[in-house]
TORMI-513617 format. One record per residue: residue in one letter; residue number from 1; x, y, z of N, C-alpha, C, O, CB in turn. Coordinates in steps of 0.02 Angstrom, whole numbers. Each point is the difference from the previous one (the first is absolute). Glycine has a CB too. Example, Ala and Ser with C-alpha at 12.3 -4.5 7.8 and 13.67 -1.06 7.14 Angstrom:
% TORMI-513617
res:n:n.x:n.y:n.z:ca.x:ca.y:ca.z:c.x:c.y:c.z:o.x:o.y:o.z:cb.x:cb.y:cb.z
a:1:660:-284:390:-45:59:0:45:60:0:52:-1:33:-147:-58:29
s:2:77:112:-98:42:59:3:-39:55:37:25:55:8:34:-87:-116
This chain:
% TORMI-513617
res:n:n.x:n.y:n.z:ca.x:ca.y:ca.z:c.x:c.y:c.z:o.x:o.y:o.z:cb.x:cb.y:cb.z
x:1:42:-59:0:-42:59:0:44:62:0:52:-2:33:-144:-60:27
x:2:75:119:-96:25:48:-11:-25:68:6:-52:-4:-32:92:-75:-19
x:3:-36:127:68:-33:54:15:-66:11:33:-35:48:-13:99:-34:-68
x:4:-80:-59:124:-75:-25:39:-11:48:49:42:18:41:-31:-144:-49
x:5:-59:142:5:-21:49:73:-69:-39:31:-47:-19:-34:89:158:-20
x:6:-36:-146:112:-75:-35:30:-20:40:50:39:29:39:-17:-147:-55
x:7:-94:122:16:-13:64:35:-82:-25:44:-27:-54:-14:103:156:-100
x:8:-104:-56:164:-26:-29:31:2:-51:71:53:-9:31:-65:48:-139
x:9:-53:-70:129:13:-47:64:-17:-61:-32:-42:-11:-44:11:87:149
x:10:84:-129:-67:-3:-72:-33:-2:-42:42:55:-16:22:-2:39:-104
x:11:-114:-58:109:6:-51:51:3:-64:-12:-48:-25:-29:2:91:78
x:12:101:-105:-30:15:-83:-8:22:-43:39:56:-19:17:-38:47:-97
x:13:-100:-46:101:26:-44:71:-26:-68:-24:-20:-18:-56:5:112:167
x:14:24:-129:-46:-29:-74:-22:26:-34:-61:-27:-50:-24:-72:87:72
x:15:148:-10:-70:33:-40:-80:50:-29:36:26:18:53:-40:64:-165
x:16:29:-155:57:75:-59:13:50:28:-64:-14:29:-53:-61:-168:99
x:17:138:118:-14:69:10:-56:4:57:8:-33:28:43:28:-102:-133
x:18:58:117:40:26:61:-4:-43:13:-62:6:-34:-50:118:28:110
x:19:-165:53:-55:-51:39:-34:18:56:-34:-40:22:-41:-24:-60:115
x:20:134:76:-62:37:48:-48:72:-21:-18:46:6:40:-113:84:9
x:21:74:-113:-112:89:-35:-3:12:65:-64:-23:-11:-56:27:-175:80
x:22:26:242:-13:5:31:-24:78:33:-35:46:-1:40:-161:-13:25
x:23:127:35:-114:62:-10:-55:5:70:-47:-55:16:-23:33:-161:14
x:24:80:193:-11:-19:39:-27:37:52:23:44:-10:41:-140:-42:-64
x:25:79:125:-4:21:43:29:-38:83:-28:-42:9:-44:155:-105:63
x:26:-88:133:15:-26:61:4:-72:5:18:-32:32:-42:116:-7:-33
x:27:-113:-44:118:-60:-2:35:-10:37:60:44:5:43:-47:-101:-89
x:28:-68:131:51:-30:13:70:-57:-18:35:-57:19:-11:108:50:-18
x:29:-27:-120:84:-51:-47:4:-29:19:58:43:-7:44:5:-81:-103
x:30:-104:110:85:-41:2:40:15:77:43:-18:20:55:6:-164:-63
x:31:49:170:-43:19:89:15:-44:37:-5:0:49:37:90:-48:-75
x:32:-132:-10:0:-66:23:-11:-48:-24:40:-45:42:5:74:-30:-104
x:33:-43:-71:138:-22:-38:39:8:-18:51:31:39:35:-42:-51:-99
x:34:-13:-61:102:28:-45:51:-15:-62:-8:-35:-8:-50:34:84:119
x:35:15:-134:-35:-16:-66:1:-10:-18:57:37:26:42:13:-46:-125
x:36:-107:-37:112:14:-28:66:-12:-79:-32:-45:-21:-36:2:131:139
x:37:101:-143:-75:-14:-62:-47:36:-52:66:59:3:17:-45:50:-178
x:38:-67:-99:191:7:-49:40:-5:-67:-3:-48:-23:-30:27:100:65
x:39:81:-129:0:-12:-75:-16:-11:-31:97:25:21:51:76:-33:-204
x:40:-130:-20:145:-8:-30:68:-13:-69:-9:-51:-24:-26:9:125:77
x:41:106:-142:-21:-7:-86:0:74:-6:-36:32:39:-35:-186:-76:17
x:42:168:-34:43:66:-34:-23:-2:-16:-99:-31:-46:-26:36:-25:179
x:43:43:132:-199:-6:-43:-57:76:18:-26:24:32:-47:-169:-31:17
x:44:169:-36:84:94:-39:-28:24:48:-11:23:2:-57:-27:-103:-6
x:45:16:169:110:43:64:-25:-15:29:-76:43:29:-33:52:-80:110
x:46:-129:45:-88:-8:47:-62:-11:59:-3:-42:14:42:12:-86:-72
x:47:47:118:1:-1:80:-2:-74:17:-18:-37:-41:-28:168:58:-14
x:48:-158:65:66:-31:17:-11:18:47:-76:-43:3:-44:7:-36:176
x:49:103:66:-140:5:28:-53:86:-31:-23:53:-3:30:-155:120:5
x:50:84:-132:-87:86:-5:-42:8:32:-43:-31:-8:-52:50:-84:61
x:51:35:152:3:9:53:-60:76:-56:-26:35:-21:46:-92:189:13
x:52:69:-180:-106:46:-43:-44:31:56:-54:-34:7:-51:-44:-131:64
x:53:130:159:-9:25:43:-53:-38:50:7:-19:6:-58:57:-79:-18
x:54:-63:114:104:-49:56:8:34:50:40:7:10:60:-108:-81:-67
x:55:131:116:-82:36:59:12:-19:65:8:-61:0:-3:115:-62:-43
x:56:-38:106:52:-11:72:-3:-82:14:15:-43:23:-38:151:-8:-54
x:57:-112:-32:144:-60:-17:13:-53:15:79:-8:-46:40:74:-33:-134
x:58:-95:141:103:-10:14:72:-66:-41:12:-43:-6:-43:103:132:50
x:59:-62:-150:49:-52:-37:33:-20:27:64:40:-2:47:-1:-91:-101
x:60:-108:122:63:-3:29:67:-69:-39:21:-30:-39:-36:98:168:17
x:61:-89:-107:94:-55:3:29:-25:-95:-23:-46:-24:-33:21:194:23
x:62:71:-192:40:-23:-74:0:-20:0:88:33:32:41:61:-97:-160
x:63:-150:27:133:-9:-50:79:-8:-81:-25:-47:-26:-30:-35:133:109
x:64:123:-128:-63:17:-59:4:2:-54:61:33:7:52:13:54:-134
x:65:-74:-97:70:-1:-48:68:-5:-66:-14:-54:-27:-13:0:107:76
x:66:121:-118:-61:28:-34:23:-16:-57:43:46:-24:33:-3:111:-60
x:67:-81:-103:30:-36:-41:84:18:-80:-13:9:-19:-58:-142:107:83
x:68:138:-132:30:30:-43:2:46:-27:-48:52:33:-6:-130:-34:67
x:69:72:-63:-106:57:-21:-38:22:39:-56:58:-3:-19:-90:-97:52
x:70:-26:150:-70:65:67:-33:30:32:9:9:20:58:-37:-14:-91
x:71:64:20:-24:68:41:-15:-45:70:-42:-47:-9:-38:163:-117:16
x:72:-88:192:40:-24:54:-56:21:19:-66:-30:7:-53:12:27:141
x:73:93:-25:-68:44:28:-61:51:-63:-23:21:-43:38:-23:180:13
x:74:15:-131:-110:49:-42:-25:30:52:-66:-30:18:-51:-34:-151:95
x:75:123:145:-24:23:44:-67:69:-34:-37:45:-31:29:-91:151:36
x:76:42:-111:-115:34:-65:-32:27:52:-75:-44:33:-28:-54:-169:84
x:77:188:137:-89:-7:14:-46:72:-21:-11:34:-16:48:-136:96:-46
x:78:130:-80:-69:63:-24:-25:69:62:7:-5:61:7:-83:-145:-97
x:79:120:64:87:79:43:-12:-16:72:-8:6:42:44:59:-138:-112
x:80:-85:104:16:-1:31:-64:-80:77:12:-9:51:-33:70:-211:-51
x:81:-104:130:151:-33:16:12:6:91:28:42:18:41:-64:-161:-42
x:82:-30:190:-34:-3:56:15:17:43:62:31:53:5:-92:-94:-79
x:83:29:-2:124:-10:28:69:-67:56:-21:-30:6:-53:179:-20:109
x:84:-156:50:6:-47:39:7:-90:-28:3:-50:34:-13:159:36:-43
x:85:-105:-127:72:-54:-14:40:-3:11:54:30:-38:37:-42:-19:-89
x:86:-28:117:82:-32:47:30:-53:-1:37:-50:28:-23:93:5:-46
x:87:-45:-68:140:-63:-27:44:-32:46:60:20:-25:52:35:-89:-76
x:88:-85:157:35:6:47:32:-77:2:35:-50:-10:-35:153:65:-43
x:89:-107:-42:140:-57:36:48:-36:-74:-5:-51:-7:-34:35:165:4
x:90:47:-211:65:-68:-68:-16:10:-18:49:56:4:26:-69:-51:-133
x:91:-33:24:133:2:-41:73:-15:-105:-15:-54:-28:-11:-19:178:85
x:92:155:-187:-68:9:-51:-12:-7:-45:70:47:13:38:16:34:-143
x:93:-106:-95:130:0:-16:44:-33:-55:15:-43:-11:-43:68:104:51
x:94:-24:-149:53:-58:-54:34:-71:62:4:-9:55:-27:113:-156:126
x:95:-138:68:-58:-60:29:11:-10:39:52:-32:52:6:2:-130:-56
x:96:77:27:105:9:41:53:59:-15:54:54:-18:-23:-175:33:0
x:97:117:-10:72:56:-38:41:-9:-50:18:44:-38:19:-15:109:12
x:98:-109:-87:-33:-11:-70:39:-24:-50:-34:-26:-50:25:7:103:62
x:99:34:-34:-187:-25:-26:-63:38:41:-43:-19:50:-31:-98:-87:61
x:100:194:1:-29:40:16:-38:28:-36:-68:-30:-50:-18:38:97:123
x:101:34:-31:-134:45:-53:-41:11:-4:19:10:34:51:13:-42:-109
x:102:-4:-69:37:51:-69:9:72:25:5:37:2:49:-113:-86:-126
x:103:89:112:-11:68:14:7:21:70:-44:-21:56:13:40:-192:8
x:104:17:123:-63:17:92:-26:-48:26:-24:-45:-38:-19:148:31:-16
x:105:-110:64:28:-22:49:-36:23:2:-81:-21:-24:-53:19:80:172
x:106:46:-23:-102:24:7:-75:71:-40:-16:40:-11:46:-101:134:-48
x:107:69:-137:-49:57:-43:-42:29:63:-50:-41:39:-26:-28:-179:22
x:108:129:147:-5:25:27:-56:54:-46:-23:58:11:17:-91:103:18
x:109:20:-152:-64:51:-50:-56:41:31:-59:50:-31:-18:-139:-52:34
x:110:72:141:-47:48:27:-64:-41:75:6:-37:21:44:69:-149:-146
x:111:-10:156:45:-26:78:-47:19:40:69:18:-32:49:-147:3:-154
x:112:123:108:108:16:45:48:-76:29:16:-28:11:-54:163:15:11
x:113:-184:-8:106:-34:-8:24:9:66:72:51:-6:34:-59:-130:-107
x:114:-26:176:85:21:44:50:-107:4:35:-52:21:-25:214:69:-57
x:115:-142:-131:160:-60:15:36:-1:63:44:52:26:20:-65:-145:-23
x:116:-35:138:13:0:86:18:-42:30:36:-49:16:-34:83:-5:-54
x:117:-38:2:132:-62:13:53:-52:-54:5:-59:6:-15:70:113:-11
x:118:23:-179:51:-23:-80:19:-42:0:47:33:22:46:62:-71:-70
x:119:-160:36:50:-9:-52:44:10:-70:0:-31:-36:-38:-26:109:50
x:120:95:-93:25:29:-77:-5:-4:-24:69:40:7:46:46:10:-145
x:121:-164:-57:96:9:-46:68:-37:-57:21:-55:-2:-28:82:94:61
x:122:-16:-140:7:-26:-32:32:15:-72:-66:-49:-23:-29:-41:129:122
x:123:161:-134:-109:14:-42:-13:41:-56:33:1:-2:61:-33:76:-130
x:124:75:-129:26:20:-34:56:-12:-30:35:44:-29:31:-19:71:-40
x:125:-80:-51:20:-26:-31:64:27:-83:9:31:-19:50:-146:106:-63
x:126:100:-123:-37:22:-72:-14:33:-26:-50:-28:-46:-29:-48:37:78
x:127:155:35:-76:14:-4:-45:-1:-80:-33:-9:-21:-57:59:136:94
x:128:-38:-147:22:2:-79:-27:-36:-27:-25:19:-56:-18:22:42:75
x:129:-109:33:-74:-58:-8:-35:28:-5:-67:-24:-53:-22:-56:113:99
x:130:114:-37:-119:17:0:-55:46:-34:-18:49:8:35:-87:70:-33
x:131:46:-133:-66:64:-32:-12:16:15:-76:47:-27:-30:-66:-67:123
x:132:-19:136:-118:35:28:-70:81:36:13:52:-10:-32:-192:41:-15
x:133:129:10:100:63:14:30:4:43:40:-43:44:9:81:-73:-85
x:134:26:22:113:-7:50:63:-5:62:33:53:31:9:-22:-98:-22
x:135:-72:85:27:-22:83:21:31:-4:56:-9:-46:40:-106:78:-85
x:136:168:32:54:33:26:27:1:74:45:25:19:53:1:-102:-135
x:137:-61:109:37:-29:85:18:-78:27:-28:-32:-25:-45:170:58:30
x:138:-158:26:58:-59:36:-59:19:8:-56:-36:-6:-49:-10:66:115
x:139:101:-46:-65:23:25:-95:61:-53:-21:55:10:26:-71:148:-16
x:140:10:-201:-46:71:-29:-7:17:24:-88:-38:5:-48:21:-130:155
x:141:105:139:-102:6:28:-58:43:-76:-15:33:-27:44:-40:187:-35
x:142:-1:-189:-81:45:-36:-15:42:26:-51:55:-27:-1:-120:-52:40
x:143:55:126:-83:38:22:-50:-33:48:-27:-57:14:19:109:-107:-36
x:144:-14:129:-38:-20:57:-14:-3:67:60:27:-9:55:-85:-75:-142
x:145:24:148:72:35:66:22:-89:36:44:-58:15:-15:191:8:-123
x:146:-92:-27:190:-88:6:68:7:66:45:22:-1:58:-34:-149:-22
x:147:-9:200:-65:-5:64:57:-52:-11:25:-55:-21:-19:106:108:-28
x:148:-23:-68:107:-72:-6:71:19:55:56:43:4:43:-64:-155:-44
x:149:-28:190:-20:-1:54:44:-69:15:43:-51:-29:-20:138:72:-65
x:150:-93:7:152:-66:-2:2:-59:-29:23:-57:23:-2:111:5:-54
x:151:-22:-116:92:-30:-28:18:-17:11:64:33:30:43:0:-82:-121
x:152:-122:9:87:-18:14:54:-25:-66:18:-49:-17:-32:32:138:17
x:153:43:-172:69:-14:-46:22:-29:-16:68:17:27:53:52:-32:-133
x:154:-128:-57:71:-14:-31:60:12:-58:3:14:-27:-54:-80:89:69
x:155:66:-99:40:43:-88:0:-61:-11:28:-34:32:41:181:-51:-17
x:156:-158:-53:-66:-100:-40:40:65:-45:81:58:-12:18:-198:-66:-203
x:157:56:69:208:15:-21:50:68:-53:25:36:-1:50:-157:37:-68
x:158:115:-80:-44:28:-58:4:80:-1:-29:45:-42:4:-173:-4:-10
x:159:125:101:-19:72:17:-37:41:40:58:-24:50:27:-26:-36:-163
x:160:120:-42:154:37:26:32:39:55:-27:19:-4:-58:-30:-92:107
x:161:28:161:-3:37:33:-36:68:-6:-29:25:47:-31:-95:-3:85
x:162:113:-119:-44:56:-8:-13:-1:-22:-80:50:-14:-32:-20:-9:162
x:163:-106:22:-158:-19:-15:-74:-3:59:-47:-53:29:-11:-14:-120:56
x:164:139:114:-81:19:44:-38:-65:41:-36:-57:-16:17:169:-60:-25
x:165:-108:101:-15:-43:53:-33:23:-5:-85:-36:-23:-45:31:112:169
x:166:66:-64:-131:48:-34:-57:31:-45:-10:39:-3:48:-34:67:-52
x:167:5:-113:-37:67:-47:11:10:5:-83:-47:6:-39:23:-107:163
x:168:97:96:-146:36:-5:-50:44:-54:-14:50:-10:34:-67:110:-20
x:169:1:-138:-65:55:-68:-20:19:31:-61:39:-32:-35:-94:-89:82
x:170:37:171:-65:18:-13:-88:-2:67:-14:-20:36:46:-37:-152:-89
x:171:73:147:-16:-20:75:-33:16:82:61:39:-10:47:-159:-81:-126
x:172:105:126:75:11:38:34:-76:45:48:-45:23:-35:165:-34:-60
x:173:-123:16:158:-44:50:28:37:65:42:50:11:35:-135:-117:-28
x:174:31:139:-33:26:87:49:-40:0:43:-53:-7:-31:85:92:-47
x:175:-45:-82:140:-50:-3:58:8:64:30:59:7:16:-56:-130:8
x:176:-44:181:-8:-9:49:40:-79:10:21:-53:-17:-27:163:65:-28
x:177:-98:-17:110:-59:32:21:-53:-57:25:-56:3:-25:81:100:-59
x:178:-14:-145:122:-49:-49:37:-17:-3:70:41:-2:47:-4:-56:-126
x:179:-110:59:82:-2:15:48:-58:-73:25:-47:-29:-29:90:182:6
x:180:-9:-161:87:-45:-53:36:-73:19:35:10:37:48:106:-84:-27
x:181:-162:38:-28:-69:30:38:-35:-58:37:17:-59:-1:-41:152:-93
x:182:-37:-60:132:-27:-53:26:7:-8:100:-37:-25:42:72:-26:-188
x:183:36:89:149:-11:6:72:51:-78:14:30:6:53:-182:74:-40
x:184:166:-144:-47:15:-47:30:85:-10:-32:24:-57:3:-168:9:19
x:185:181:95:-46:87:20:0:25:17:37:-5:60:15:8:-36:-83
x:186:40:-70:106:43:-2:31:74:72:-23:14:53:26:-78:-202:-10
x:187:91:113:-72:30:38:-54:-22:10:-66:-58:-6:-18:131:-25:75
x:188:-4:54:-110:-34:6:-58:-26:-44:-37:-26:-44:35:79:112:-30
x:189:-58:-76:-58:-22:-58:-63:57:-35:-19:35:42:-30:-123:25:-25
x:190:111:-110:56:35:-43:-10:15:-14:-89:-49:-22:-31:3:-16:161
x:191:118:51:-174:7:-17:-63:76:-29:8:50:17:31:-140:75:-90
x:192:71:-146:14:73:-45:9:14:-31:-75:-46:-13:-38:24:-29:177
x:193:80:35:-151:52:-18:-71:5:-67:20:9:-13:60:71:122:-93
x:194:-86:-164:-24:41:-89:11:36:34:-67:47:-37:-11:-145:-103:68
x:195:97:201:-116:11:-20:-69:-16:61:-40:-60:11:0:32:-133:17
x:196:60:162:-47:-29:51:-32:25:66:12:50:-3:35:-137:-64:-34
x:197:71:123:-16:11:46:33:-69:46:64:-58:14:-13:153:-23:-110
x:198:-69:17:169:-47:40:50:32:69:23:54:2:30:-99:-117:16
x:199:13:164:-59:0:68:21:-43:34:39:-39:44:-16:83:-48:-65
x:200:-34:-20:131:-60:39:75:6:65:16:54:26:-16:-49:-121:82
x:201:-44:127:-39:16:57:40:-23:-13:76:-36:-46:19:24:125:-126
x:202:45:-20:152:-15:-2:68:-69:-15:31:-5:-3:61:92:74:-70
x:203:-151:-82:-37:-54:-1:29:1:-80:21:-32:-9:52:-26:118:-119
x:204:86:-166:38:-11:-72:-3:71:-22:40:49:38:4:-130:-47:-131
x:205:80:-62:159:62:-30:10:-15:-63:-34:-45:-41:-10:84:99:120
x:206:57:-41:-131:5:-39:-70:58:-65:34:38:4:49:-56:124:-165
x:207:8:-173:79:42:-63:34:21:-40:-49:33:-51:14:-93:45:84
């Protein structure tokens, strides 16, 4: 898709699988709009949205929810890939603290991708639930190029705070500006490297 603008309110609940696998570039998707698009029940980590190669491209005013065995974001793109997928003002999250995800939030596997005035919370809760593979953090980057600024997090009940916020095996993330909410932080948000490059700032402790 190429030059797309979507505009308006879009409600999508009660649907199975990933219902937007989206590819392309120079788009504004829901800038004009919003989305509230919900899964509730175990269906094998599958994403609510997969942008796959989806360049130059702003995405705003998503609510997303995540609730038990799904995943929201999956961003996925090759080498060669643009960057400038552009996610901004969306609130990514479980349902609540006491009806959360299982396990991450978001995946970034390839292409360059910058999240931006995030709500990001209430995941984690049971990562072992999943054996496609292992969730590690709310956001895990495996490759490719991940600005994250801006965030505003809550941890569900069942998720300890020693369960990163970021984690990096692969590609590179810039992490600033996170903030823990909720009343139940001890310290900051927790972002940690096995692989890749990681660039924190003073708001997170990085390990």
């Amino acid at each position: 898709m190429t030059l797309v603008t979507t505009k308006g309110s879009w409600t999508c609940v009660a649907v199975q699988d990933t219902q937007f696998s989206l590819r392309g570039s120079d788009n504004f998707l829901w800038v004009a709009g919003d989305m509230n698009y919900g899964w509730a029940g175990a269906n094998g980590g599958k994403y609510l949205m997969r942008f796959s190669n989806l360049a130059k491209t702003a995405v705003r005013h998503l609510y997303l929810t995540a609730r038990g065995g799904s995943r929201a974001v999956l961003v996925e793109g090759p080498a060669s890939q643009q960057g400038g997928l552009d996610i901004s003002d969306c609130v990514i999250e479980g349902q609540n603290a006491g009806d959360p995800a299982m396990g991450a939030l978001i995946v970034v596997k390839g292409g360059g991708v910058s999240l931006t005035n995030t709500k990001l919370n209430f995941g984690m809760a049971r990562p072992t639930d999943f054996k496609d593979q292992k969730d590690t953090a709310l956001i895990m980057v495996q490759g490719g190029t991940a600005l994250i600024t801006n965030t505003w997090t809550n941890r569900a009940t069942a998720t300890p705070e020693s369960v990163p916020v970021v984690a990096v095996s692969g590609g590179a993330a810039y992490v600033s500006r996170v903030m823990g909410m909720g009343g139940n932080w001890a310290g900051k948000p927790k972002v940690v490297r096995t692989g890749g490059t990681l660039v924190p700032d003073a708001t997170v402790a990085a390990a």
